[in-house]
C-alpha positions as CSV (number, residue, x, y, z in Angstrom):
1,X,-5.5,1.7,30.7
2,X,-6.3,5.0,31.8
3,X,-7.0,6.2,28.2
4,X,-9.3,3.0,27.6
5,X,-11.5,3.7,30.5
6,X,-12.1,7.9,29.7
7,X,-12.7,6.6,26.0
8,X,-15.1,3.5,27.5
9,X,-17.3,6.5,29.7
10,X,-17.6,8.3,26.8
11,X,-18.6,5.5,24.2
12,X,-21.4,4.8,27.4
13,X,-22.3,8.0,28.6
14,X,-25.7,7.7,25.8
15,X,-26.6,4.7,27.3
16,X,-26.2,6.2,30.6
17,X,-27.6,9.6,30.0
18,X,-24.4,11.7,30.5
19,X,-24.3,12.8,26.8
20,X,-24.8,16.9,26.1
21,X,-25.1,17.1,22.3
22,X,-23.8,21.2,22.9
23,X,-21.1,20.0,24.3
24,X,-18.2,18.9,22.1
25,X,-17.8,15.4,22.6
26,X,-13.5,15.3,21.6
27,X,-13.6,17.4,25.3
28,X,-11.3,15.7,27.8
29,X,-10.9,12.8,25.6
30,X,-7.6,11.3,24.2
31,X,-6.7,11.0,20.5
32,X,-8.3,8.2,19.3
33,X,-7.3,6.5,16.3
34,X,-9.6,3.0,14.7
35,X,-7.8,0.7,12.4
36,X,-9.3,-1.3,9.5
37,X,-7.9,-4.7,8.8
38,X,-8.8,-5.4,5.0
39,X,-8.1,-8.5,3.1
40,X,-9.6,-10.7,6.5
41,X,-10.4,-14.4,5.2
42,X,-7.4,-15.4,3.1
43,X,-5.1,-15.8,5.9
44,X,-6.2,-17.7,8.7
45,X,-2.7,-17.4,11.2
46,X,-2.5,-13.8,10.7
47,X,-6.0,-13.4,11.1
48,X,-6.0,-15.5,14.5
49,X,-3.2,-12.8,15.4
50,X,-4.8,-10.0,14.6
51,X,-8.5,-11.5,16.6
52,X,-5.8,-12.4,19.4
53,X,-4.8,-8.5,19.5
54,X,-6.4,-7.0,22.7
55,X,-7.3,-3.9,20.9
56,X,-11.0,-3.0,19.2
57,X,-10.1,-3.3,16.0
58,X,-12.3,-3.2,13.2
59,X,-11.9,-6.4,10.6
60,X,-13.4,-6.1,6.8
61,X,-14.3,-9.4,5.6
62,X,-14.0,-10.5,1.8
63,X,-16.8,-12.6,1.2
64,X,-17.1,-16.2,0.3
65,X,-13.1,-16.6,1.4
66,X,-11.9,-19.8,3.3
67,X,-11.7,-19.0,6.3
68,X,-13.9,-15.8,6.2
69,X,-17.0,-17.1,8.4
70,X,-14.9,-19.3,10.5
71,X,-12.9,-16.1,11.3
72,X,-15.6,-13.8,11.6
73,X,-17.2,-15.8,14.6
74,X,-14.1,-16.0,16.2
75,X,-13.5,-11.9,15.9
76,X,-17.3,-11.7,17.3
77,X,-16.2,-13.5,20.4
78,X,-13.5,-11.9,20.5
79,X,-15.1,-8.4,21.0
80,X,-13.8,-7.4,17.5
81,X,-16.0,-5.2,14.6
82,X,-17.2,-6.8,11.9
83,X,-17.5,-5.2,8.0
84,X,-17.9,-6.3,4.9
85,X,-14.8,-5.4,2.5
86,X,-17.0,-5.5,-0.9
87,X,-15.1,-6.0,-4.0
88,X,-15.7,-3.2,-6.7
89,X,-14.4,-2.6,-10.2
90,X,-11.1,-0.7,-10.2
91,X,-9.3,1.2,-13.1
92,X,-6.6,-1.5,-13.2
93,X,-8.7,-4.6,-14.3
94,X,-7.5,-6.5,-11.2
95,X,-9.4,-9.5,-10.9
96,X,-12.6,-9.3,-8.3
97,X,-13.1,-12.9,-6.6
98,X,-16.6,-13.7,-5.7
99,X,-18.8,-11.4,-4.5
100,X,-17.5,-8.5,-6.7
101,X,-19.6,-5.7,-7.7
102,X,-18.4,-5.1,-11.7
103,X,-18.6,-1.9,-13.7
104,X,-20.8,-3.9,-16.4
105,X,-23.8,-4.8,-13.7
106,X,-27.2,-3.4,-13.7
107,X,-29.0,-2.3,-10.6
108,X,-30.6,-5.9,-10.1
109,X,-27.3,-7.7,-10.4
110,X,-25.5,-5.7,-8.4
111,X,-28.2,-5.0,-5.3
112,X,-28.5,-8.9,-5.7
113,X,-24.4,-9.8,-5.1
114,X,-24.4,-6.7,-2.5
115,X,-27.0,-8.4,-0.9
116,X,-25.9,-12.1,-0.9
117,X,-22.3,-10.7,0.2
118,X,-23.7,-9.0,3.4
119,X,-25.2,-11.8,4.1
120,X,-22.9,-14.2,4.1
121,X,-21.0,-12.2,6.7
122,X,-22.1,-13.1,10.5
123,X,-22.4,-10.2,12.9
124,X,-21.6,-7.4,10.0
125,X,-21.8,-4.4,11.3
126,X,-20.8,-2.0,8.6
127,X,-19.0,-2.0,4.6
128,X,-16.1,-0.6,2.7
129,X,-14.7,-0.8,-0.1
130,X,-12.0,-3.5,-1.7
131,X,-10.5,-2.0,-4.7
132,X,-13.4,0.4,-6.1
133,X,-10.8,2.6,-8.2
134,X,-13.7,2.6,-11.2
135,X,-16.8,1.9,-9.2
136,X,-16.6,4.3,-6.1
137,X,-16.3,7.5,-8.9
138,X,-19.6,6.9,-11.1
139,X,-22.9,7.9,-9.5
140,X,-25.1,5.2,-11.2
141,X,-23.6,2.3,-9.2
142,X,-22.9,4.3,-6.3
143,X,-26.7,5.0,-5.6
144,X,-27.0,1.1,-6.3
145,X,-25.1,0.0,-3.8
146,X,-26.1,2.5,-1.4
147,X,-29.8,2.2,-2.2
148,X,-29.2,-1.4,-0.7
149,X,-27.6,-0.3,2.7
150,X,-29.3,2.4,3.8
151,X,-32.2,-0.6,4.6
152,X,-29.4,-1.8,7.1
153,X,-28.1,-0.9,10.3
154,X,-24.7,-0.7,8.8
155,X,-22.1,2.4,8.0
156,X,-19.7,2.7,5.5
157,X,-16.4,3.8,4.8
158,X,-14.8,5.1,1.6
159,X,-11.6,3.4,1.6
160,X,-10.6,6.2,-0.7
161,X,-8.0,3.7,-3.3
162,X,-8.6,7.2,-5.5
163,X,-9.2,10.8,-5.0
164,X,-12.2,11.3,-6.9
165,X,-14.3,8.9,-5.0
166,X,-17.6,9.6,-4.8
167,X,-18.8,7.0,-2.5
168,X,-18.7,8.5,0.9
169,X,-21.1,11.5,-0.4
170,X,-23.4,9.2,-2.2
171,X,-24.1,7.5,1.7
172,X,-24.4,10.1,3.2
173,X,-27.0,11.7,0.7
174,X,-28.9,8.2,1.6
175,X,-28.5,9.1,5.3
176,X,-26.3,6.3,6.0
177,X,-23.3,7.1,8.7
178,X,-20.1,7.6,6.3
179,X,-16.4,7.8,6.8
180,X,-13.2,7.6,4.9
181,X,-10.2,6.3,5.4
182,X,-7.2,8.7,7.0
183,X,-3.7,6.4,6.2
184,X,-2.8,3.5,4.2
185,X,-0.5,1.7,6.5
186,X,1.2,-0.8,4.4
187,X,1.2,0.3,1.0
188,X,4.5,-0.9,1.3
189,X,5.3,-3.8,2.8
190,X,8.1,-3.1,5.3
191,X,8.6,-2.0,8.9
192,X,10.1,1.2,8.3
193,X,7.2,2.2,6.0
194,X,4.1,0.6,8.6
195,X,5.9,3.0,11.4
196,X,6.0,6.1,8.7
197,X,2.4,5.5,8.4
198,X,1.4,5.0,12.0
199,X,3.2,7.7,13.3
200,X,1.4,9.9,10.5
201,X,-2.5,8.3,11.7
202,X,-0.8,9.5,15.3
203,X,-0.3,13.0,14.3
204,X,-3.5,12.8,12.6
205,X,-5.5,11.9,15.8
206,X,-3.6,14.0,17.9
207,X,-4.4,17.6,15.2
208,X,-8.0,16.2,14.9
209,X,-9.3,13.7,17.6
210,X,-9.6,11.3,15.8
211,X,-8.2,9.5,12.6
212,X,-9.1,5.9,10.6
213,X,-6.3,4.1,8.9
214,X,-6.5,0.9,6.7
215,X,-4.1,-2.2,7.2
216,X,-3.8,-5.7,5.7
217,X,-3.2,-8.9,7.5
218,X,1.1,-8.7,6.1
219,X,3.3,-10.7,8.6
220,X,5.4,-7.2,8.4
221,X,1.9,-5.2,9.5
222,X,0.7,-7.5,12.6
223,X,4.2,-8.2,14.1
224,X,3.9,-4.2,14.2
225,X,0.9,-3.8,15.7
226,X,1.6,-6.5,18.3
227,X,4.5,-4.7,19.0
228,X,3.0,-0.8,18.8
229,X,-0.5,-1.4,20.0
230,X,0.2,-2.0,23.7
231,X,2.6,0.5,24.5
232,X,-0.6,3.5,22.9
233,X,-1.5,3.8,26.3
234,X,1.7,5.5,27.7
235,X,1.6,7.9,24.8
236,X,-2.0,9.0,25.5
237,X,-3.9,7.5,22.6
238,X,-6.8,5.5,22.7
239,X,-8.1,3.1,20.0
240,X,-12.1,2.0,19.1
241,X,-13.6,0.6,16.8
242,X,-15.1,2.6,13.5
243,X,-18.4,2.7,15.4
244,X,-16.3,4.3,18.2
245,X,-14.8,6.9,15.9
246,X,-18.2,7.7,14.9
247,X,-19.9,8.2,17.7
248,X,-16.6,10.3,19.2
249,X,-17.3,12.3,15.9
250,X,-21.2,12.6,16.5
251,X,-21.7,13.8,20.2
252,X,-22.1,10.5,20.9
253,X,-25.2,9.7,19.3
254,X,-26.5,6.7,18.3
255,X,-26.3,5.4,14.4
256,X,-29.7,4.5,14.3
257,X,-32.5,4.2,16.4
258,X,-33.9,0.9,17.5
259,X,-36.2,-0.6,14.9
260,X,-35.0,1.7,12.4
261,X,-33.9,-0.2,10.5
262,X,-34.4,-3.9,9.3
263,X,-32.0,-6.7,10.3
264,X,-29.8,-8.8,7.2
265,X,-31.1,-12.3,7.2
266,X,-27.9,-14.7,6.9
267,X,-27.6,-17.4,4.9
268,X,-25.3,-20.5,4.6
269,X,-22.8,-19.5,2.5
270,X,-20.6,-21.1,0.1
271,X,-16.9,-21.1,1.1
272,X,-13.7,-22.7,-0.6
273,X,-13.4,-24.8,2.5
274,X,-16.5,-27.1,1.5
């Protein structure tokens, strides 16, 4: 608790007009680590867990999924982030879903499905990347896509699924807040391997500040986080939200000022549950 409260005056102290932009704003603070949940939508028990979770996670929604709106409301209410997780074309030909930006759209089409994903999201607060093994390493696309955000309030993070991603640098050349993913935690799906991983995004935070992994809503991966995420506390680390992360990584400033940007009108989306 402790760790929650030193993390909670610092997340505050802009509002409250504590922050020193000289000063460095890791400075008395504990490791902090954020944790993306990808995948959220398909699974509607281990999503309830995951919402249920009295952590800050961050949740990245696919669009147009069953249960991804019905979800999404309850993760707002539940004090949880909110992303879009936007399909992109990877080198392995896997197969999209709706909403998926492919390698073979021009700039209309794929501003256009950008656009109608983010807004069938309520209470989206920021975008990365599902799949995007093709897509996040050509430019063309890349300025697309990021062409579209930068109207928003919203950040993104480079999920990084390859090396040679370009995407983070692309948003941040259109002056949108960027960040990429530290640690895959369950590229494989058992406990030993989720408990490699966290103890690696651990090790991360602790040599660094802070540190982002990406998750998936696995049985295997939220019986470990149930388990793990209380007991961060006693070891000192503290865990917010990607918009946390940034502002711990940005003296505390704010993403954008008020009225900067203009707000995404929602619509009624279609869903497999109609």
């Amino acid at each position: 608790m402790r760790h929650r409260l030193l993390l909670a005056a610092a997340l505050l102290a802009p509002m409250l007009g504590w922050c020193d932009d000289n000063v460095d704003s890791h400075q008395g603070l504990p490791p902090t680590i954020a944790i993306i949940i990808d995948d959220m939508g398909h699974n509607r028990v281990e999503g309830e867990r995951l919402i249920a979770l009295d952590q800050p996670l961050t949740l990245a929604f696919l669009p147009y999924r069953r249960f991804t709106q019905s979800l999404a409301e309850q993760a707002h209410r539940n004090n949880k982030e909110i992303i879009l997780h936007a399909p992109m074309a990877n080198t392995h030909n896997f197969g999209l879903g709706p909403g998926g930006l492919t390698s073979d759209m021009g700039r209309s089409d794929t501003i256009q499905t950008l656009r109608r994903a983010l807004q069938s999201i309520p209470h989206v607060s920021g975008v990365n990347n599902h799949m995007g093994s093709l897509l996040t390493q050509r430019m063309e696309p890349m300025e697309w896509v990021m062409s579209e955000l930068h109207q928003y309030p919203l950040y993104f993070v480079d999920s990084r699924t390859i090396a040679s991603s370009i995407a983070a640098d692309v948003a941040r050349a259109y002056q949108i807040p960027a960040l990429t993913r530290d640690v895959f935690l369950d590229h494989e799906q058992t406990e030993a391997f989720v408990d490699q991983q966290f103890q690696l995004l651990i090790r991360l935070a602790r040599e660094n500040g802070t540190a982002i992994a990406i998750g998936h809503p696995h049985t295997v991966t939220v019986d470990y986080l149930e388990k793990h995420l209380p007991q961060l506390d006693e070891q000192g680390i503290a865990v917010a939200t990607v918009s946390g992360i940034w502002a711990l990584r940005n003296n505390n400033r704010e993403m954008f000022a008020e009225g900067e940007k203009r707000a995404i009108n929602p619509m009624l989306a279609r869903t497999a549950e109609e």
